[in-house]
C-alpha positions as CSV (number, residue, x, y, z in Angstrom):
1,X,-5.3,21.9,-14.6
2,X,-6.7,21.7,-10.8
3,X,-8.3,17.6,-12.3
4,X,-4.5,16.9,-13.4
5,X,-3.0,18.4,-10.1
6,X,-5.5,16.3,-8.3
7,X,-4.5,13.2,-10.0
8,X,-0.8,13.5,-9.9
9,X,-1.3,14.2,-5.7
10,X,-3.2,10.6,-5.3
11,X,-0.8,9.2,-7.3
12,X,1.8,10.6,-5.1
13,X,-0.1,9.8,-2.5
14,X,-0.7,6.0,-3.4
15,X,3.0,5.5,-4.4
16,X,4.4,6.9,-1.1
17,X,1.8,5.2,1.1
18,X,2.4,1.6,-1.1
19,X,6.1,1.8,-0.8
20,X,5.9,2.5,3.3
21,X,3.5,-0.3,3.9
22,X,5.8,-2.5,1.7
23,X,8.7,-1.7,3.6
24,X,6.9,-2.2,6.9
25,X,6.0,-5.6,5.5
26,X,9.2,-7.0,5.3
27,X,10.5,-5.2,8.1
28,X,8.0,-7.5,9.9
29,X,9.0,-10.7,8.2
30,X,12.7,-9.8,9.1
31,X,11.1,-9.8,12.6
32,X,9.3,-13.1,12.5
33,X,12.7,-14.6,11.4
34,X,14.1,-14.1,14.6
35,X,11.4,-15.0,16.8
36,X,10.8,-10.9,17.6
37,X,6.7,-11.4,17.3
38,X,5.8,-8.7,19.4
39,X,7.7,-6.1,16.8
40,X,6.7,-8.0,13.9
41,X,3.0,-7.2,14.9
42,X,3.7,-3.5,15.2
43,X,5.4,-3.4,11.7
44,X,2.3,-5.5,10.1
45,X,0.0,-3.1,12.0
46,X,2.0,0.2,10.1
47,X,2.2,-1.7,7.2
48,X,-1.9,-2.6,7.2
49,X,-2.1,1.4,7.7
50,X,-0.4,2.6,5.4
51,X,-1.6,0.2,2.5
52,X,-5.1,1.6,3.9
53,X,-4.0,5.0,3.4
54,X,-3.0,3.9,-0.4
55,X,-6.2,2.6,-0.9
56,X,-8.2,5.5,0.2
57,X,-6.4,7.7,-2.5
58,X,-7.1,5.2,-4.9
59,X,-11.1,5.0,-3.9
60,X,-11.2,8.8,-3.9
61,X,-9.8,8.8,-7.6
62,X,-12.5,5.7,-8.6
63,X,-15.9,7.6,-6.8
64,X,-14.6,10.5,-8.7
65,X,-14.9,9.0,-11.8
66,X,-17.9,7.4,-11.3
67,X,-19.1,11.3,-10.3
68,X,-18.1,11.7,-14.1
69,X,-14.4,13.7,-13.1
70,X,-12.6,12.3,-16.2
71,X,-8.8,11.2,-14.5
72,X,-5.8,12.5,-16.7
73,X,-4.4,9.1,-17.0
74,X,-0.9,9.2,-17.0
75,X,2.3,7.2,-16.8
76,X,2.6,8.4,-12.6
77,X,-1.4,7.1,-12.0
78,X,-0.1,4.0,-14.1
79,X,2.9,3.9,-11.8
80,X,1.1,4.5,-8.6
81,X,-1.4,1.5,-9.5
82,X,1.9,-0.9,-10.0
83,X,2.7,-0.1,-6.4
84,X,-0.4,-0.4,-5.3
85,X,-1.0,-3.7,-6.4
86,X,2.4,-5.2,-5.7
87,X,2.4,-3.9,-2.2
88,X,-1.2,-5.3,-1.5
89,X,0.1,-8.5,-2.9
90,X,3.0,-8.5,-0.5
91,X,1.6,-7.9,2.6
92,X,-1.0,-10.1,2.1
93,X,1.6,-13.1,1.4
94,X,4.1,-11.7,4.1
95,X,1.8,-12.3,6.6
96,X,1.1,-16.0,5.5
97,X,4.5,-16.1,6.0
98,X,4.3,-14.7,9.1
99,X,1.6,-17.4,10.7
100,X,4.1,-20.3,9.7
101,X,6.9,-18.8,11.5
102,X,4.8,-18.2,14.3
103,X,3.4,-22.2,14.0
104,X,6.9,-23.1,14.4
């Protein structure tokens, strides 16, 4: 039961931290939109941060599987992965966005 409370508190934890750093990401492409740089930067900073966070649950899961810790895999871990990924994915394209509003 502790392996299955475990899992469902990184997936938790990687969902949360995903769906902040998304947020933050597109709160910082609002910002390059208007020219607001210097707040765009901040939001991309608490984005990058909280995507880390995200990933660090998701590492912690992975070395302890490798340590032979079977993970309950479930529908929230499956979930939390989604997130995960799609968040990465935007951040990483929001600021490419970003650079060519700031080459403007």
């Amino acid at each position: 039961m502790e392996d299955i409370m475990t899992t469902e508190l990184a997936s938790m934890t990687i969902i949360a931290n995903s769906g902040d750093g998304r947020s933050y990401a597109f709160q910082a492409l609002e910002e390059a939109r208007v020219g607001n740089f210097e707040e765009c930067d901040r939001l991309l900073k608490q984005s990058d941060q909280a995507i880390h966070m995200a990933h660090k649950a998701q590492t912690d899961l992975l070395v302890s599987e490798a340590r032979g810790e079977k993970q309950d895999i479930n529908i929230l871990l499956i979930h939390s992965q989604d997130h995960f990924m799609t968040s990465m994915l935007a951040n990483e394209l929001i600021k490419e966005i970003i650079r060519l509003y700031k080459e403007k």
